[in-house]
C-alpha positions as a LaTeX table, in Angstrom:
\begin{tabular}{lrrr}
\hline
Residue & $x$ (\AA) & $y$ (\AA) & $z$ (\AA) \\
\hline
Unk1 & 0.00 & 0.00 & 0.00 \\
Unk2 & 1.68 & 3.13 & $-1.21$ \\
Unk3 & $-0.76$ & 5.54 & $-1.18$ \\
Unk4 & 1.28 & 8.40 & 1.41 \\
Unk5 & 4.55 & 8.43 & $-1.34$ \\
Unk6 & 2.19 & 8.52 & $-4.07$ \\
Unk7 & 0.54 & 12.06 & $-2.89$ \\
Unk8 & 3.88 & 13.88 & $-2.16$ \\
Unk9 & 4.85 & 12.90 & $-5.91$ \\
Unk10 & 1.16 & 14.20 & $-7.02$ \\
Unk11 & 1.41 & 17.43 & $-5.16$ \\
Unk12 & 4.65 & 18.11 & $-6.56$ \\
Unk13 & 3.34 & 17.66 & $-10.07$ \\
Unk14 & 1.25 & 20.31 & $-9.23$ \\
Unk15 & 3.80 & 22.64 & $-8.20$ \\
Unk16 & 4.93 & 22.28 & $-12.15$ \\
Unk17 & 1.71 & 23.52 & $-13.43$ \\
Unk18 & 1.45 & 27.46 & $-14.11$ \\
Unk19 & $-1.83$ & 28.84 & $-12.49$ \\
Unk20 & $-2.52$ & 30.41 & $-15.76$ \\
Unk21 & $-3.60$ & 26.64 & $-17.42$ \\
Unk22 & $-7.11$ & 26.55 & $-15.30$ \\
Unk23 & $-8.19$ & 29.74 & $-16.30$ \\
Unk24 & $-9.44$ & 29.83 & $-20.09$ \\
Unk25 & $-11.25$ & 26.50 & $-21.60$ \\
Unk26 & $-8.97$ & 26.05 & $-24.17$ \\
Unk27 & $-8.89$ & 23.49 & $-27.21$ \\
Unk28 & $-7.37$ & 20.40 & $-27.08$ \\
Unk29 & $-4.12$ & 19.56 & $-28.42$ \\
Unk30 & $-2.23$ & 16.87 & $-29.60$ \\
Unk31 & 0.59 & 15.62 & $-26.99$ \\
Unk32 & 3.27 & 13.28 & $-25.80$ \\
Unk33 & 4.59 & 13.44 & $-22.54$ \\
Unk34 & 6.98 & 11.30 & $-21.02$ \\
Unk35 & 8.25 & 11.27 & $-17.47$ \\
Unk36 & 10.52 & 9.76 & $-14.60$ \\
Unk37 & 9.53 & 10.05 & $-10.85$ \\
Unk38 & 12.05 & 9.08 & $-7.75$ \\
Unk39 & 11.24 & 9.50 & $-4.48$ \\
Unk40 & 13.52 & 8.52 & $-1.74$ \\
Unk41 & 12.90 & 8.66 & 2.27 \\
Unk42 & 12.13 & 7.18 & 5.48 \\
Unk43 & 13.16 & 4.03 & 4.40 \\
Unk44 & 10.91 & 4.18 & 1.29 \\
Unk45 & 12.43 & 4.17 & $-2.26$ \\
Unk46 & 9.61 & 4.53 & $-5.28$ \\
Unk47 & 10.63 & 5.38 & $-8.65$ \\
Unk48 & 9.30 & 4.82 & $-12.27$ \\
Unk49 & 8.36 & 5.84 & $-15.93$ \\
Unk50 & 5.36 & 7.44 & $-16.61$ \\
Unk51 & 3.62 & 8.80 & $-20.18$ \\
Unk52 & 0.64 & 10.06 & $-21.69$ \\
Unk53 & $-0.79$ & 10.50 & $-25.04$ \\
Unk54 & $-3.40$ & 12.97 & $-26.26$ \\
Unk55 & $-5.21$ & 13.24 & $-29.50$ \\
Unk56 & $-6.91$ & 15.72 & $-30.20$ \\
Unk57 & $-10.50$ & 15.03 & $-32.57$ \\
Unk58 & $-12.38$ & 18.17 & $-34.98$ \\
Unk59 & $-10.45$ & 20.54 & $-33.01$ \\
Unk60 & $-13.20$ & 20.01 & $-30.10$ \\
Unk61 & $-12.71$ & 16.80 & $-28.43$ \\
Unk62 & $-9.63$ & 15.25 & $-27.73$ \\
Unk63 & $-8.40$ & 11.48 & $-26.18$ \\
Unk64 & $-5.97$ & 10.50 & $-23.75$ \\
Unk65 & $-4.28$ & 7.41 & $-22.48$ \\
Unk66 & $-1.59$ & 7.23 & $-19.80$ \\
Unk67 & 0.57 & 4.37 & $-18.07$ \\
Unk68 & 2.54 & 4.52 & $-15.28$ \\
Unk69 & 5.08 & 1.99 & $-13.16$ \\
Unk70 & 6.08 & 1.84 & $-9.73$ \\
Unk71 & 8.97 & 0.16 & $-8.10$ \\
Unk72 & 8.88 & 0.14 & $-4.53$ \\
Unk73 & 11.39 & $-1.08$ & $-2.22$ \\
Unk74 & 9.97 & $-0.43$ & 1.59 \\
Unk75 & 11.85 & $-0.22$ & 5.00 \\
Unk76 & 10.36 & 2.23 & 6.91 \\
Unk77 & 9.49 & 2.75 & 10.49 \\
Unk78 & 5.89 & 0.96 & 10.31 \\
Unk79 & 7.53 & $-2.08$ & 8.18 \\
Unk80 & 10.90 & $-3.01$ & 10.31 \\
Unk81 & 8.94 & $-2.46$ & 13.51 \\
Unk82 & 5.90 & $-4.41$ & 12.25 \\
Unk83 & 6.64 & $-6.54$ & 9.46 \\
Unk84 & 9.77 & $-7.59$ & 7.18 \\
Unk85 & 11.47 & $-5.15$ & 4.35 \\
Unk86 & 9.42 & $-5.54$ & 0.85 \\
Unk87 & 9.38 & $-4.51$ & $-2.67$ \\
Unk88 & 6.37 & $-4.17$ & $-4.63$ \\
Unk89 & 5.57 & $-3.03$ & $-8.06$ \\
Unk90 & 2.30 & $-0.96$ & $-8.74$ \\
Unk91 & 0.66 & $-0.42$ & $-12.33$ \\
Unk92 & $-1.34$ & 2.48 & $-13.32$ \\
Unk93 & $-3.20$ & 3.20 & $-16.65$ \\
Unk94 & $-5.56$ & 6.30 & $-17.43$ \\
Unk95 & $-7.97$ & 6.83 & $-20.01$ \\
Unk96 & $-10.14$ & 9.61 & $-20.83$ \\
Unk97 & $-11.78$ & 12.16 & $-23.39$ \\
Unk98 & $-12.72$ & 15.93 & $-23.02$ \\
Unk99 & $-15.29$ & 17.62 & $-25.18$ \\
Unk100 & $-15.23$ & 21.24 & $-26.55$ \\
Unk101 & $-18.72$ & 23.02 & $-26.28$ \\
Unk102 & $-18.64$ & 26.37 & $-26.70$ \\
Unk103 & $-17.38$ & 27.99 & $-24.32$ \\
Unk104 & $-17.54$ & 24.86 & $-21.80$ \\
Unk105 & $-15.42$ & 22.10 & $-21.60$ \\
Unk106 & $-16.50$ & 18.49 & $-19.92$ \\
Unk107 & $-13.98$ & 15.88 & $-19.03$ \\
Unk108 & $-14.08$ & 12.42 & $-18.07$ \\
Unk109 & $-11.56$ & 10.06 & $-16.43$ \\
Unk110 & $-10.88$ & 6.59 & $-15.67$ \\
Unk111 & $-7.79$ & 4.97 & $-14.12$ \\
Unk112 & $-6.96$ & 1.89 & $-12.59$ \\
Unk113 & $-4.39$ & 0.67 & $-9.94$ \\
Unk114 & $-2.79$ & $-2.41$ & $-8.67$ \\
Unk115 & $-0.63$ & $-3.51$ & $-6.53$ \\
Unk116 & $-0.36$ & $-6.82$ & $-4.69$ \\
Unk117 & $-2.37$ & $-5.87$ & $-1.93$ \\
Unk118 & $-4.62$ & $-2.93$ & $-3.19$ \\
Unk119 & $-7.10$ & $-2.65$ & $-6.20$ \\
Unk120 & $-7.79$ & 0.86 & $-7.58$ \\
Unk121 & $-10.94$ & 2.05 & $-9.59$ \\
Unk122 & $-11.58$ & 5.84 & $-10.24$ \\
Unk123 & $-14.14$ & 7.17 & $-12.69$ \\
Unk124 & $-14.71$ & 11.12 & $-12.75$ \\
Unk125 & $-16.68$ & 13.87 & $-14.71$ \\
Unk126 & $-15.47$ & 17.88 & $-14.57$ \\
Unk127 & $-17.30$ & 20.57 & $-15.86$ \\
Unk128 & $-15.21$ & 24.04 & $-16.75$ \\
Unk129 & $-17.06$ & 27.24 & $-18.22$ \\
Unk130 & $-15.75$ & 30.22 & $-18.96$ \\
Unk131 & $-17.35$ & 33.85 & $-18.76$ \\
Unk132 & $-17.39$ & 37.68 & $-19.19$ \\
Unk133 & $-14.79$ & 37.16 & $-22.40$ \\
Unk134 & $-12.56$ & 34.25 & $-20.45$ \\
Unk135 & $-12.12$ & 36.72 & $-17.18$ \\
Unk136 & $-14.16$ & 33.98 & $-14.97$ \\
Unk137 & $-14.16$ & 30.10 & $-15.28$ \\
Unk138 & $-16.61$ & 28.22 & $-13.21$ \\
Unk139 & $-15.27$ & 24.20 & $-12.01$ \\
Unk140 & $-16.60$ & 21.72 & $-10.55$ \\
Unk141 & $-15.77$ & 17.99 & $-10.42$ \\
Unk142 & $-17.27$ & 14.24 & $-9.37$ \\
Unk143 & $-14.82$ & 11.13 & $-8.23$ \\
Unk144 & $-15.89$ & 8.05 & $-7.29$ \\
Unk145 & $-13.16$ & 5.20 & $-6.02$ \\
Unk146 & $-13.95$ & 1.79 & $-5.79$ \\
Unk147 & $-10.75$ & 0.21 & $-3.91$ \\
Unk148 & $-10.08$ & $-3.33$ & $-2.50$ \\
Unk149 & $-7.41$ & $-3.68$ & 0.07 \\
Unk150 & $-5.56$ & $-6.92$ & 0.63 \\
Unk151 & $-3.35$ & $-8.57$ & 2.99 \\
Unk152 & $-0.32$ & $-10.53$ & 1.67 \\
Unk153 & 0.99 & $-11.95$ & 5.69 \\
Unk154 & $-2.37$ & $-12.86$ & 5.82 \\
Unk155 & $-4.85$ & $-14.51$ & 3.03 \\
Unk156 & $-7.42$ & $-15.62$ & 5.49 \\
Unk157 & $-8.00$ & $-11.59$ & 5.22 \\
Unk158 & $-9.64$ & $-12.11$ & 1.95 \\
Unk159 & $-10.41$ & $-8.53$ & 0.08 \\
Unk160 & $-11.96$ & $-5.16$ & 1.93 \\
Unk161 & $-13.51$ & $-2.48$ & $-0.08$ \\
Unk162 & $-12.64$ & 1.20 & 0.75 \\
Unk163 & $-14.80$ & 3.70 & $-1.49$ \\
Unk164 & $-13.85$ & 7.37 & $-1.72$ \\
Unk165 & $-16.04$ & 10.07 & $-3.28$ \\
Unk166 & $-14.93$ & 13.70 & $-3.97$ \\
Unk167 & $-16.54$ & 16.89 & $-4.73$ \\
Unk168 & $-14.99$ & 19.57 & $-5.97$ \\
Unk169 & $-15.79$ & 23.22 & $-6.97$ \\
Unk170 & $-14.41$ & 26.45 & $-7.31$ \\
Unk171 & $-13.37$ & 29.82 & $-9.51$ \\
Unk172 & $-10.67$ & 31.16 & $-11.51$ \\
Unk173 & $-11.07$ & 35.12 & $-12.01$ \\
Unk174 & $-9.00$ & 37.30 & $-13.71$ \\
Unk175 & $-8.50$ & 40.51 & $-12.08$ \\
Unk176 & $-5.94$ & 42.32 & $-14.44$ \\
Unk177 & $-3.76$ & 40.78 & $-17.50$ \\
Unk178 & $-1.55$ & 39.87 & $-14.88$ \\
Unk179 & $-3.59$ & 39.20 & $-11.56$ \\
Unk180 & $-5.22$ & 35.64 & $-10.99$ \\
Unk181 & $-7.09$ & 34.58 & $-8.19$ \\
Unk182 & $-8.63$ & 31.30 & $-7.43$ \\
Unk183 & $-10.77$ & 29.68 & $-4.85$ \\
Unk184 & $-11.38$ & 25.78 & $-4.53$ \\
Unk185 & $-13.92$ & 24.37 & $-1.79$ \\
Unk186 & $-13.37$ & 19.92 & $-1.67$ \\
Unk187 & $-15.30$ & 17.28 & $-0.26$ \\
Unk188 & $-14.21$ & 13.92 & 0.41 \\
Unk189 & $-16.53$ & 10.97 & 1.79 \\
Unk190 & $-14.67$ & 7.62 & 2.87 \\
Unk191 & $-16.15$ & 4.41 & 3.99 \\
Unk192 & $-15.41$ & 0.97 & 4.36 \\
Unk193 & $-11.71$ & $-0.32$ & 5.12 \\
Unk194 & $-9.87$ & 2.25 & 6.13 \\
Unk195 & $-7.02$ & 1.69 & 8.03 \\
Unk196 & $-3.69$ & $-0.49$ & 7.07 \\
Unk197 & $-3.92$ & $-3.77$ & 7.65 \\
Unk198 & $-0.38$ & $-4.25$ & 8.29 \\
Unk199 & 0.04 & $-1.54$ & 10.81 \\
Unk200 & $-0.58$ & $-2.20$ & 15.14 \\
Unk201 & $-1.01$ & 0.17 & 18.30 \\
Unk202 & 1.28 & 0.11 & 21.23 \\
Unk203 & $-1.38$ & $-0.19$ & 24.28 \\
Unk204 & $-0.52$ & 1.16 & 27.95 \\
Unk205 & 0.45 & $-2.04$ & 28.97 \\
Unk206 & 3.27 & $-2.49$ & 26.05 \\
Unk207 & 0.96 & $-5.05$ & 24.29 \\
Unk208 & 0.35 & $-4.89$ & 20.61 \\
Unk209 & $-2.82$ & $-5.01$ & 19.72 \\
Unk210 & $-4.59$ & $-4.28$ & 15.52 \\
Unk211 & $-5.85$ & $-0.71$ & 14.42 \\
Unk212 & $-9.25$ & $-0.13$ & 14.34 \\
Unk213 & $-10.89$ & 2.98 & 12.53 \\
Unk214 & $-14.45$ & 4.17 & 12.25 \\
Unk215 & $-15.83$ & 3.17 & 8.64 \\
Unk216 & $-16.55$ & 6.51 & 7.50 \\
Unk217 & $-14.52$ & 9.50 & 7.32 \\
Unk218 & $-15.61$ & 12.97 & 5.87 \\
Unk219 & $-13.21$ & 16.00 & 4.76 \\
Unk220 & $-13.69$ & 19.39 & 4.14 \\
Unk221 & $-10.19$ & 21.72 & 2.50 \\
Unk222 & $-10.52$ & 25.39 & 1.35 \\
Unk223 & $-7.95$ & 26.30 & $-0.87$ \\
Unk224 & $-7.57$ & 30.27 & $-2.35$ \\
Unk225 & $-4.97$ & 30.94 & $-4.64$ \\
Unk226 & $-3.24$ & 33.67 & $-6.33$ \\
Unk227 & $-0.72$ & 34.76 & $-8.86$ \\
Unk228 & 0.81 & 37.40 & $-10.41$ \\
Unk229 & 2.94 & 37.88 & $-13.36$ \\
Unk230 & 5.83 & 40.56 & $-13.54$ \\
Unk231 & 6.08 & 41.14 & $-17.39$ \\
Unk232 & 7.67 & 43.93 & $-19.66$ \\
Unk233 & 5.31 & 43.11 & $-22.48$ \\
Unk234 & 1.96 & 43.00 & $-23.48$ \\
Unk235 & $-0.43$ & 39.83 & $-22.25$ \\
Unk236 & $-1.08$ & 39.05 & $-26.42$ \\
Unk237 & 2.82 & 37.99 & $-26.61$ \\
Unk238 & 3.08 & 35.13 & $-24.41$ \\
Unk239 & 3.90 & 34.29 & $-20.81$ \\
Unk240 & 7.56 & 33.76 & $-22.54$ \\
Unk241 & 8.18 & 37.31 & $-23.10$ \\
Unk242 & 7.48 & 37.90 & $-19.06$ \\
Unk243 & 10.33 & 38.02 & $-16.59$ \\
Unk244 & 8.34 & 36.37 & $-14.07$ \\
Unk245 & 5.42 & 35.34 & $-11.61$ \\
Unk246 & 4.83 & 34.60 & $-7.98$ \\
Unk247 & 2.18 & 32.32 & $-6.66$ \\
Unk248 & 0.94 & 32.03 & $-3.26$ \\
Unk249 & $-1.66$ & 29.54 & $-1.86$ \\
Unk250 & $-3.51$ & 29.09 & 1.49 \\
Unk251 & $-5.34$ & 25.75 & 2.20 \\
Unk252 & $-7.54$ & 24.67 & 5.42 \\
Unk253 & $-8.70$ & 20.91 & 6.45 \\
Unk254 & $-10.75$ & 19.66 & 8.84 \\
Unk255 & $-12.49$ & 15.96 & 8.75 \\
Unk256 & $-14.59$ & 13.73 & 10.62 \\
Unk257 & $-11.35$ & 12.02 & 12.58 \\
Unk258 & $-10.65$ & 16.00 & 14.17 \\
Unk259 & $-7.85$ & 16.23 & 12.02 \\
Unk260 & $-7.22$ & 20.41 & 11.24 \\
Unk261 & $-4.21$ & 21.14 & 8.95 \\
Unk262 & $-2.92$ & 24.38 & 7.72 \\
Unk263 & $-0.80$ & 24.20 & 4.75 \\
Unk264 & 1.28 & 27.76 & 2.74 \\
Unk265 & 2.64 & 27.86 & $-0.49$ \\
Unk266 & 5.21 & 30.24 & $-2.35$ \\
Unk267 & 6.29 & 29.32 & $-5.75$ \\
Unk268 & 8.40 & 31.77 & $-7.74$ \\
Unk269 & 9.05 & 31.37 & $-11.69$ \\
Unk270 & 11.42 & 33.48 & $-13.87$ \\
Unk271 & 12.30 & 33.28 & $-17.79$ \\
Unk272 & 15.61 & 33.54 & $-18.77$ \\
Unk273 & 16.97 & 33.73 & $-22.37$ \\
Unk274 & 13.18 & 33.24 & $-23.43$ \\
Unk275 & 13.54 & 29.41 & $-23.62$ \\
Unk276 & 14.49 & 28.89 & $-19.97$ \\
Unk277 & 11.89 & 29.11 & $-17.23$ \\
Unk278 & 13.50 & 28.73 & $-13.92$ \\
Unk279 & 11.33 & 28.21 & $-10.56$ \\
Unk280 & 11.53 & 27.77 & $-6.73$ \\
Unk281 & 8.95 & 27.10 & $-4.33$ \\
Unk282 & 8.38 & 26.70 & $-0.74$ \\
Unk283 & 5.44 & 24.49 & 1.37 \\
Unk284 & 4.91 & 24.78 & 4.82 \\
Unk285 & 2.31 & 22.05 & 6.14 \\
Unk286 & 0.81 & 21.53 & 10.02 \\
Unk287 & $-1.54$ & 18.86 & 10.75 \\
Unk288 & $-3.22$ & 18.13 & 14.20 \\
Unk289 & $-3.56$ & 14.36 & 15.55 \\
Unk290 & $-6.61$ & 12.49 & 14.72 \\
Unk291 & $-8.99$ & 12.00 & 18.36 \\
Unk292 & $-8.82$ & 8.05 & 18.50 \\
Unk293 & $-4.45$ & 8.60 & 17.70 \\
Unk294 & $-1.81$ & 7.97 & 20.54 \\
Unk295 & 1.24 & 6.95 & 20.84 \\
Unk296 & 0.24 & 4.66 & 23.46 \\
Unk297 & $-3.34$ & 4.00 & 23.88 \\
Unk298 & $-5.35$ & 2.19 & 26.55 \\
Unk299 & $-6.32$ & $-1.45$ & 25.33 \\
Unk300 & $-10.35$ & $-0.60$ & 25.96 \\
Unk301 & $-10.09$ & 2.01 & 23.63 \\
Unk302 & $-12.81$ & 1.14 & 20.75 \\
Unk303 & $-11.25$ & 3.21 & 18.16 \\
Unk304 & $-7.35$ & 3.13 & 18.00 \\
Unk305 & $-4.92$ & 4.42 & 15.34 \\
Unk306 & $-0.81$ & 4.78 & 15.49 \\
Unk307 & $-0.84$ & 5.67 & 11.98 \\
Unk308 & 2.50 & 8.54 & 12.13 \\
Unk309 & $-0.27$ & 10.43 & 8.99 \\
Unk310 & $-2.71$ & 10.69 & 11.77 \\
Unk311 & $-0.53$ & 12.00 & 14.31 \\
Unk312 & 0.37 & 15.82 & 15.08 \\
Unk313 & 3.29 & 16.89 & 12.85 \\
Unk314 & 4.78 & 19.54 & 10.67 \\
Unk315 & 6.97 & 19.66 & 7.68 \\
Unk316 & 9.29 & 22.00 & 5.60 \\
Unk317 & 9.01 & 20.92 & 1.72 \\
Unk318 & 11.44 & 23.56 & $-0.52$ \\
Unk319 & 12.39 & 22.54 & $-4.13$ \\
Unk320 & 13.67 & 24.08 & $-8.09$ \\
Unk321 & 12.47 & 23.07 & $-11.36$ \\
Unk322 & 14.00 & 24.18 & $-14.84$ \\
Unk323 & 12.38 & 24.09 & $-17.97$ \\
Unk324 & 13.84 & 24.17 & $-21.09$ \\
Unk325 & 11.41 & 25.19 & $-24.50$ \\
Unk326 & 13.51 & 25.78 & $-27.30$ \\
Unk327 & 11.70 & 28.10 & $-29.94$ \\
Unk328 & 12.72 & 26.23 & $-33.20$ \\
Unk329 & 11.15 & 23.21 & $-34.58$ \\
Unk330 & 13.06 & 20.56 & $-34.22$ \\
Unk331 & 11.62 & 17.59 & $-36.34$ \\
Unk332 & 8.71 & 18.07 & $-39.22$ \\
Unk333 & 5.88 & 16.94 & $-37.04$ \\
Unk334 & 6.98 & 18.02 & $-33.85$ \\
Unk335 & 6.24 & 21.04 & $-32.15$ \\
Unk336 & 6.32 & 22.93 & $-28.78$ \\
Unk337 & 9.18 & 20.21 & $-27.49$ \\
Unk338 & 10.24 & 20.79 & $-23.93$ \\
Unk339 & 12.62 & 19.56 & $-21.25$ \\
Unk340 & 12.00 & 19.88 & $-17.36$ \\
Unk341 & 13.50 & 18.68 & $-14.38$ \\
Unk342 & 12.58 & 19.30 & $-10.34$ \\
Unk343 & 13.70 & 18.78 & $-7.10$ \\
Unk344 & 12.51 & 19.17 & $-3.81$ \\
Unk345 & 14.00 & 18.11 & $-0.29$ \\
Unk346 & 10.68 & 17.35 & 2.32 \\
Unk347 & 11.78 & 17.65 & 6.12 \\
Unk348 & 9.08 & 15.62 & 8.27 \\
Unk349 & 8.88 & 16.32 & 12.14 \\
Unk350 & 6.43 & 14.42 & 13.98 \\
Unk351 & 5.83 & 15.92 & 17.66 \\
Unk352 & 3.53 & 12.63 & 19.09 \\
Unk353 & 4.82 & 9.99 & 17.50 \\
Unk354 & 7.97 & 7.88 & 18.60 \\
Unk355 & 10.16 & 5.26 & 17.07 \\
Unk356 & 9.59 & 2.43 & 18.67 \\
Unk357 & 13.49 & 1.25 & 17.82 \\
Unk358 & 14.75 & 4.84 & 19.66 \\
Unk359 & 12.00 & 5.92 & 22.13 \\
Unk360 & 12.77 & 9.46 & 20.05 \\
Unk361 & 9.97 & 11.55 & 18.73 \\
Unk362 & 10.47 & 10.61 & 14.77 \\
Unk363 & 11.83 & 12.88 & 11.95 \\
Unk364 & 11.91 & 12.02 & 8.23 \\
Unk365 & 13.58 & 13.31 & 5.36 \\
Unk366 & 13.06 & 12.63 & 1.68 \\
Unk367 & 14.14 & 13.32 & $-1.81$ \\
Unk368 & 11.96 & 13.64 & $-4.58$ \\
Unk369 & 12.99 & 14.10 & $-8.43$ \\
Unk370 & 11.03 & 14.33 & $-11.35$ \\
Unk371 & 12.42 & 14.53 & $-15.20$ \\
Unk372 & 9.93 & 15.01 & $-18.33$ \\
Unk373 & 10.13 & 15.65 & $-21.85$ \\
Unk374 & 7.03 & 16.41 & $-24.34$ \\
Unk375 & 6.07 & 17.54 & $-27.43$ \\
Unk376 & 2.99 & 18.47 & $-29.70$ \\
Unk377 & 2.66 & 16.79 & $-32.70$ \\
\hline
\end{tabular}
């Protein structure tokens, strides 16, 4: 089960993504995109190729299809105190189709997961529209996940289903040629198997004894968002002829566990030589402990959780990317080919949960890299 790795590498994807791309419905386009993601820390190594294909259909609907591997080698706090050092390799593919209307644009997804011990299936349908000549665009979003989690020490554990729904919705609006702001309101809805099957509490008493969470779970995050580009030209020629933007983001959770997190973004982007786009960004994130989490809990306890993602902790993520779009045309069908690279160095402090090896409150570090190259054709 590699679903905590699999999120920092998402989120940092997203770093990579100017703000400017979910403002205007725009046509498709034909693309290639292939990529490379390592990630490296707390014991966990995951790394793995990655691509995606879009075609693009009458210039108003286009169709995508995307595969992606994952090699993961595991010794981390919850597996050499628990259970023995693994590797595991978990298969991804995406399909999906977006369609042109106007001035709206509706997308559906589907992708499914596997690994050994966890079965993945996630359909979803987004809606964007813009308005007032492409100043405002409207979102919203449905996901529905249909997972199975397994148990390889254990086959008498047979198959538990976890679903996940999400609802999403939020604006884009322009302010000035250079001015974006953007708010996002999410709802998540969990039920069934929750918690790890792998993973045990310590109990008062030094016992072991399993995890046991509630079978629902509901989330509620509030993200608002802003950017501004610094340019010495006109909007009309390109965000290439800018020097360079800033971006800033604010996001609030609370869910059904009394989790509360508070999470700050800065992400800075400068051209250079107008094919070079150069960026840094910094993440601060602080999550409180779920209500049922303790480092030691007392064996009555119905509800019991030593998950170190449910405990109280901060962490430090800071990180460059480079981007290199040459302007000429390399090959006859090929167009718009780029380069990019990122890095980012995550610092994890957790201020309730111990190592059970030390009897020290538990600090991780991590590396994670990501390389890409692309093209329109």
């Amino acid at each position: 089960m590699t679903r905590t790795w699999l999120k920092v590498v998402l989120i940092t994807l997203t770093w990579l993504i100017p703000m400017a791309k979910a403002l205007a419905v725009e046509p498709p386009q034909d693309e290639v995109s292939f990529g490379y993601n390592f990630y490296d820390g707390g014991g966990v190594t995951v790394q793995g190729p990655a691509v995606i294909v879009r075609k693009d259909l009458l210039n108003r609907m286009s169709l995508k299809a995307g595969a992606r591997v994952d090699l993961v080698s595991s010794a981390s706090v919850d597996v050499v105190t628990q259970a023995s050092p693994y590797k595991e390799t978990r298969k991804e593919y995406t399909v999906g189709t977006n369609l042109l209307q106007g001035e709206t644009l509706i997308g559906l997804d589907y992708t499914n997961s596997t690994e050994s011990d966890y079965i993945s299936n996630t359909f979803s349908v987004g809606l964007a529209h813009d308005l007032f000549n492409k100043n405002l665009t409207l979102s919203l979003r449905v996901a529905r996940a249909w997972d199975q989690v397994g148990n390889n020490l254990d086959p008498a554990f047979g198959w538990k289903e976890f679903n996940r729904t999400i609802y999403m919705t939020g604006f884009t609006q322009s302010l000035t040629p250079y001015w974006l702001i953007q708010f996002n309101y999410e709802v998540t809805a969990d039920a069934g198997f929750i918690n790890n099957p792998y993973r045990s509490v310590l109990t008062t008493g030094q016992a072991m004894a399993p995890e046991n969470y509630p079978e629902a779970r509901t989330g509620h995050a509030w993200v608002v968002r802003t950017g501004y580009g610094f340019s010495r030209h006109s909007p009309e020629e390109g965000p290439e002829k800018g020097n360079s933007s800033i971006q800033l983001d604010y996001r609030y959770y609370r869910d059904s566990f009394d989790i509360q997190s508070y999470t700050g973004k800065i992400l800075f982007q400068r051209y250079f030589a107008l094919e070079w786009l150069f960026g840094i960004f910094y993440r601060y994130h602080w999550q409180g402990e779920a209500s049922f989490y303790g480092d030691r809990l007392p064996s009555t306890q119905v509800f019991k959780a030593r998950d170190k993602e449910l405990s109280r902790f901060s962490d430090h993520w800071i990180g460059s990317s480079v981007k290199f779009k040459p302007k000429r045309q390399w090959w006859r069908h090929i167009e718009n080919p780029y380069i990019q690279f990122s890095y980012s160095f995550l610092m994890f402090n957790y201020e309730n949960f111990t190592d059970p090896r030390t009897g020290e409150l538990y600090e991780l570090e991590a590396h994670v890299i990501h390389t890409s190259l692309g093209f329109n054709y």
